[in-house]
NUVEXKE-973027 format. One record per residue: residue number from 1; residue in one letter; chain; x, y, z of N, C-alpha, C, O, CB in turn. Coordinates in steps of 0.05 Angstrom, whole numbers, plus 5000, padded with zeros to 4 digits. Glycine has a CB too. Layout:
// residues N
resi	resn	chain	n_u	n_v	n_w	ca_u	ca_v	ca_w	c_u	c_v	c_w	o_u	o_v	o_w	cb_u	cb_v	cb_w
NUM	A	A	X	Y	Z	X	Y	Z	X	Y	Z	X	Y	Z	X	Y	Z
...
This chain:
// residues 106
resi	resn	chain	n_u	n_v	n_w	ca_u	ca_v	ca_w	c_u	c_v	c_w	o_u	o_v	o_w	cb_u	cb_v	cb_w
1	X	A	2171	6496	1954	2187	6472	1960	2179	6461	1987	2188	6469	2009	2218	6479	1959
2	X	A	2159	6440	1983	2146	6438	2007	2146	6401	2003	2127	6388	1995	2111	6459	2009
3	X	A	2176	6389	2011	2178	6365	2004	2184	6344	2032	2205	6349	2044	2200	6365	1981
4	X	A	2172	6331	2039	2185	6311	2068	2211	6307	2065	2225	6309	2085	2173	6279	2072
5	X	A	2226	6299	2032	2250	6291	2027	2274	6305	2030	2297	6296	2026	2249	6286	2006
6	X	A	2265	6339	2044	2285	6359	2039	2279	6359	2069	2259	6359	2083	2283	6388	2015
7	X	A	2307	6359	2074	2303	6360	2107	2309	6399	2112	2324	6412	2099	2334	6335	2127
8	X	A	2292	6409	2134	2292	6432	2137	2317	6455	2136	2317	6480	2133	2282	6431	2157
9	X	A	2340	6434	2139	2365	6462	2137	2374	6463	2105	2382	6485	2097	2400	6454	2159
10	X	A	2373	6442	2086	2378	6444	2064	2357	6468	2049	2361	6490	2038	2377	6415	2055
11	X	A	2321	6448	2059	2309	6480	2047	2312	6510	2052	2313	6529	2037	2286	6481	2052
12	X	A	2314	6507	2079	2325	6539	2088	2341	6550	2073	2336	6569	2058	2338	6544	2113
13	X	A	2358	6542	2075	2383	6553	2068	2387	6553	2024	2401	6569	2011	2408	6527	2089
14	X	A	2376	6537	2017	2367	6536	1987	2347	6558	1983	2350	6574	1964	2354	6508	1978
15	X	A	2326	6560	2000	2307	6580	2002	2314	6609	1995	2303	6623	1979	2299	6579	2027
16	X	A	2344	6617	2019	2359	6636	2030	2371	6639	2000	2369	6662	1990	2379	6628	2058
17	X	A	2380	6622	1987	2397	6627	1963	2381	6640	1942	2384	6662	1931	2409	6600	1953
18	X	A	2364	6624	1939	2342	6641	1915	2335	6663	1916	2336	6677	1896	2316	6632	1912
19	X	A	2323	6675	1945	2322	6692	1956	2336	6717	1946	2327	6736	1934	2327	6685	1975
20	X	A	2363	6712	1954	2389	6729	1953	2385	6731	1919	2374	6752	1911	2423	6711	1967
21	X	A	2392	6716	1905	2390	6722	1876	2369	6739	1869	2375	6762	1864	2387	6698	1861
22	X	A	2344	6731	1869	2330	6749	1867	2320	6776	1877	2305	6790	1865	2322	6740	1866
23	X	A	2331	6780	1903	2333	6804	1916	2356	6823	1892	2354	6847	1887	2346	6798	1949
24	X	A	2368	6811	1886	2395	6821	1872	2383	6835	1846	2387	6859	1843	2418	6794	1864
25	X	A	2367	6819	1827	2351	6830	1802	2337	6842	1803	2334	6860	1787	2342	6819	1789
26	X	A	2322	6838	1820	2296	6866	1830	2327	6889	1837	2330	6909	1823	2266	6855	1874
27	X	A	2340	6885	1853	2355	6911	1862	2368	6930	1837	2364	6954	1836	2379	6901	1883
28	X	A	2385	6914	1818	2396	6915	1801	2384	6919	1778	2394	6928	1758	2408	6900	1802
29	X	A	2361	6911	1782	2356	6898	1745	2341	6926	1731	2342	6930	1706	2324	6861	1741
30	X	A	2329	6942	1749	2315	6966	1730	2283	6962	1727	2272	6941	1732	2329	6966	1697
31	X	A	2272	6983	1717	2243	6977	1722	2233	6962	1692	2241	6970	1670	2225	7008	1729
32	X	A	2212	6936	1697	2205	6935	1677	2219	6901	1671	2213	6887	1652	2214	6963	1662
33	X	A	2243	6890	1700	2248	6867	1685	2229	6837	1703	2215	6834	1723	2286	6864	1685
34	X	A	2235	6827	1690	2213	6799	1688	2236	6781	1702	2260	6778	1696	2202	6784	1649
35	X	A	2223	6773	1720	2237	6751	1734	2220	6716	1731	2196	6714	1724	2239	6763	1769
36	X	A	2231	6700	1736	2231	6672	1724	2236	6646	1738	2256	6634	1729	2248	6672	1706
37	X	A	2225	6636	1752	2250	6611	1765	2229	6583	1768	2206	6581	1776	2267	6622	1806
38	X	A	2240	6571	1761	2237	6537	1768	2249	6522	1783	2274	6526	1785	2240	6521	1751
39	X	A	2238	6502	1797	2256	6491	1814	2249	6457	1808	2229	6447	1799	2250	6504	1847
40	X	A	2274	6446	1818	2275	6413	1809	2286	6406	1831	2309	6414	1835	2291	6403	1781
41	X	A	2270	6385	1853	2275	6368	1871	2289	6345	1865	2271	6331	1855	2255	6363	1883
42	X	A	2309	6333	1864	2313	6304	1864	2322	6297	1881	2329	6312	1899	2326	6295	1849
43	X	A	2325	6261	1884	2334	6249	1900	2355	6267	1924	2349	6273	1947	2346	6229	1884
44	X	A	2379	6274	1909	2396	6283	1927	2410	6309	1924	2433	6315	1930	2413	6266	1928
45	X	A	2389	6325	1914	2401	6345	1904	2371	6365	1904	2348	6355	1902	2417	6336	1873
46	X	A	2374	6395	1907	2354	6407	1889	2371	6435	1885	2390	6445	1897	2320	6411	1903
47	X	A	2350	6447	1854	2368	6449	1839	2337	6477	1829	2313	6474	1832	2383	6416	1820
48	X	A	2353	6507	1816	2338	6521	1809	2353	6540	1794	2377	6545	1795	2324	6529	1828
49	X	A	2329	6551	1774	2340	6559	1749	2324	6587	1740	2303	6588	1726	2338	6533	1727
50	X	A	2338	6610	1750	2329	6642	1749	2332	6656	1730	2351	6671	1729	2339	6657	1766
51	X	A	2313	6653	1710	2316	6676	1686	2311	6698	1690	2291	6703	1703	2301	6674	1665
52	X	A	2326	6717	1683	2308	6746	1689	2319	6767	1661	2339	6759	1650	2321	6763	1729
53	X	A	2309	6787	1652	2306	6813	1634	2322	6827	1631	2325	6835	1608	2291	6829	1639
54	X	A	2343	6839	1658	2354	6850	1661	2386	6850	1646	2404	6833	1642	2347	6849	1683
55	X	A	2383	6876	1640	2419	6872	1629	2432	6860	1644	2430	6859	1669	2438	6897	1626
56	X	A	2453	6845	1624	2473	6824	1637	2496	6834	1662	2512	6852	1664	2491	6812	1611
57	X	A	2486	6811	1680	2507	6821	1704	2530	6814	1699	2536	6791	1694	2504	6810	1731
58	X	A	2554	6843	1699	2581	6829	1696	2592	6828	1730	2596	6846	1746	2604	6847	1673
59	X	A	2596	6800	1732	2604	6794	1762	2635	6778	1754	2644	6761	1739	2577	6770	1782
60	X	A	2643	6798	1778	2679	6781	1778	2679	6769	1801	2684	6778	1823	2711	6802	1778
61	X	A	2671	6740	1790	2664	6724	1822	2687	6715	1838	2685	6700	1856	2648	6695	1819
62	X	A	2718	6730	1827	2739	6725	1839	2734	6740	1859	2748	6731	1877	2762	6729	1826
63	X	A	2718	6763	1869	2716	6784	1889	2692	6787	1905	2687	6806	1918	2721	6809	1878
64	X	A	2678	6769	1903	2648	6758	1915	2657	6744	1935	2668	6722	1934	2626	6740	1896
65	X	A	2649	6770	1963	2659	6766	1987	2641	6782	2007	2636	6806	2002	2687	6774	1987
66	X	A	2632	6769	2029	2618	6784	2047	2636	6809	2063	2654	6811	2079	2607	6764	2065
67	X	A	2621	6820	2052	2630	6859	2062	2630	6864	2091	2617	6847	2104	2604	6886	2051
68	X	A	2644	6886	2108	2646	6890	2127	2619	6891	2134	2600	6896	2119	2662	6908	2131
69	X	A	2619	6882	2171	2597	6888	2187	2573	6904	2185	2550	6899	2190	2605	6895	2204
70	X	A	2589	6931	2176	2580	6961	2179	2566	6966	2148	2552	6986	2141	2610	6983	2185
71	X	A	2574	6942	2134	2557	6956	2103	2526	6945	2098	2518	6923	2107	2576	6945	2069
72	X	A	2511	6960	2085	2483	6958	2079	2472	6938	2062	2449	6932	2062	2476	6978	2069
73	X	A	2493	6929	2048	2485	6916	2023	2516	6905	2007	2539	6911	2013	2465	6939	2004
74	X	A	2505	6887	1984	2532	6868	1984	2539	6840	1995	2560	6828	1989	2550	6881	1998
75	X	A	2517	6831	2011	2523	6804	2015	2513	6778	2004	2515	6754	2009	2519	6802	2034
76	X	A	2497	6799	1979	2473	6767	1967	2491	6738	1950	2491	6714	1954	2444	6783	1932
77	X	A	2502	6752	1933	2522	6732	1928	2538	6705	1937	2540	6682	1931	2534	6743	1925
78	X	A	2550	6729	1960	2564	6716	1975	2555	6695	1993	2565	6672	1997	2574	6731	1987
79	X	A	2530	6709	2005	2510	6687	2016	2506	6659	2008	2509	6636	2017	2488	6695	2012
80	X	A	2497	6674	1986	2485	6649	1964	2511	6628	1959	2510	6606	1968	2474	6665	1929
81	X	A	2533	6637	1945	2554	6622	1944	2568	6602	1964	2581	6582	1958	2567	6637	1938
82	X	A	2560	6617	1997	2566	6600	2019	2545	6579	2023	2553	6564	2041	2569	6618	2044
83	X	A	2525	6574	2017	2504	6559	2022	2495	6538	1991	2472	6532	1987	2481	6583	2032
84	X	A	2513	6532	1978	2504	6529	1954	2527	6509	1941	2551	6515	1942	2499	6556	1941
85	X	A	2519	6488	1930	2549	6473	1919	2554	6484	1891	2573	6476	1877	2548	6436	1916
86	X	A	2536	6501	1882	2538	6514	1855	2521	6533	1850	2497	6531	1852	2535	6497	1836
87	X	A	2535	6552	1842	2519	6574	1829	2532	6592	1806	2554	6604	1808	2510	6591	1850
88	X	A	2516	6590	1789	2531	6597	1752	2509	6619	1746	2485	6619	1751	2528	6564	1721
89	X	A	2522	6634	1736	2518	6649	1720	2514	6663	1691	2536	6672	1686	2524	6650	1727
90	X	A	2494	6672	1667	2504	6663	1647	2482	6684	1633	2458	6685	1632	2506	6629	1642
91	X	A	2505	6701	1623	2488	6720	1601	2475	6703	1585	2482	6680	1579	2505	6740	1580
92	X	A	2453	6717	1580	2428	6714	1554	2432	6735	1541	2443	6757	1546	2394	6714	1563
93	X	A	2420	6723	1516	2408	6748	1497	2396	6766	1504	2399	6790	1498	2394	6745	1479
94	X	A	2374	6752	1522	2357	6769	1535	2351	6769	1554	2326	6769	1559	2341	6771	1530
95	X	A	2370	6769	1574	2377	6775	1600	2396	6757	1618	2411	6744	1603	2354	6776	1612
96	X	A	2401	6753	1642	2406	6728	1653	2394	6704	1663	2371	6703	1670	2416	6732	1666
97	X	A	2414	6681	1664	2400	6652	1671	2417	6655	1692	2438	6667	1688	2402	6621	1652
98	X	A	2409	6644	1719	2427	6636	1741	2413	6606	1743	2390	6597	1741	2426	6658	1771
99	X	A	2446	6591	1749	2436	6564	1754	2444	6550	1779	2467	6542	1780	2442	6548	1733
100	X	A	2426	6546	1803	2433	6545	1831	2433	6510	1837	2418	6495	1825	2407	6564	1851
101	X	A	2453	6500	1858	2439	6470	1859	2456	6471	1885	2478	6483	1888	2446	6441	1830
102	X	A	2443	6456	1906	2446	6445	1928	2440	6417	1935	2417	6406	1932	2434	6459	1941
103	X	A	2461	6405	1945	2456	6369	1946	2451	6366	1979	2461	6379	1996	2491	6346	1934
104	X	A	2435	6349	1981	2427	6342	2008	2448	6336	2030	2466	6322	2021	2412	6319	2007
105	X	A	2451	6343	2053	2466	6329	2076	2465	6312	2079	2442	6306	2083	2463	6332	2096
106	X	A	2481	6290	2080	2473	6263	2080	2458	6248	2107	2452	6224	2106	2497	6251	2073
């Protein structure tokens, strides 16, 4: 994502999000799963879409919350969710889709 139109804190921080997700499926997902993602720039928005292999994540996003100071791990979500005007989630047959989108600062 290497666009003039995305001003540097939107990419960062969209960057940071994908990131986090996918740190999460490699962590989680078991040996052997296939990860996936596309990304779509528009006008005022960009927007990315993470397939991956792995058995379906059951997330109770009522409790997706950054963890005390002192813990190791546990914040990808949350991250992601703070930096992000959307992020969905969505069993597959054969694995999960996450669907990320961030709209520009004006």
């Amino acid at each position: 994502m290497d666009s003039a139109a995305v001003a540097d804190e939107d990419r960062a921080l969209f960057l940071l999000a994908v990131s986090e997700v996918v740190s999460n499926v490699i962590a989680h997902g078991g040996p052997g799963v296939r990860v996936t993602a596309a990304v779509e720039i528009l006008p005022r928005e960009v927007r990315a879409r993470i397939d991956d292999t792995a058995p379906p994540a059951l997330i109770d996003w009522d409790r997706v919350a950054l963890p005390s100071e002192q813990a190791e791990s546990g914040r990808g979500l949350a991250i992601a969710l703070a930096v992000l005007d959307e992020l969905r989630h969505e069993s597959a047959g054969t694995g999960n889709v996450w669907l990320l989108r961030r709209s520009f600062a004006a």
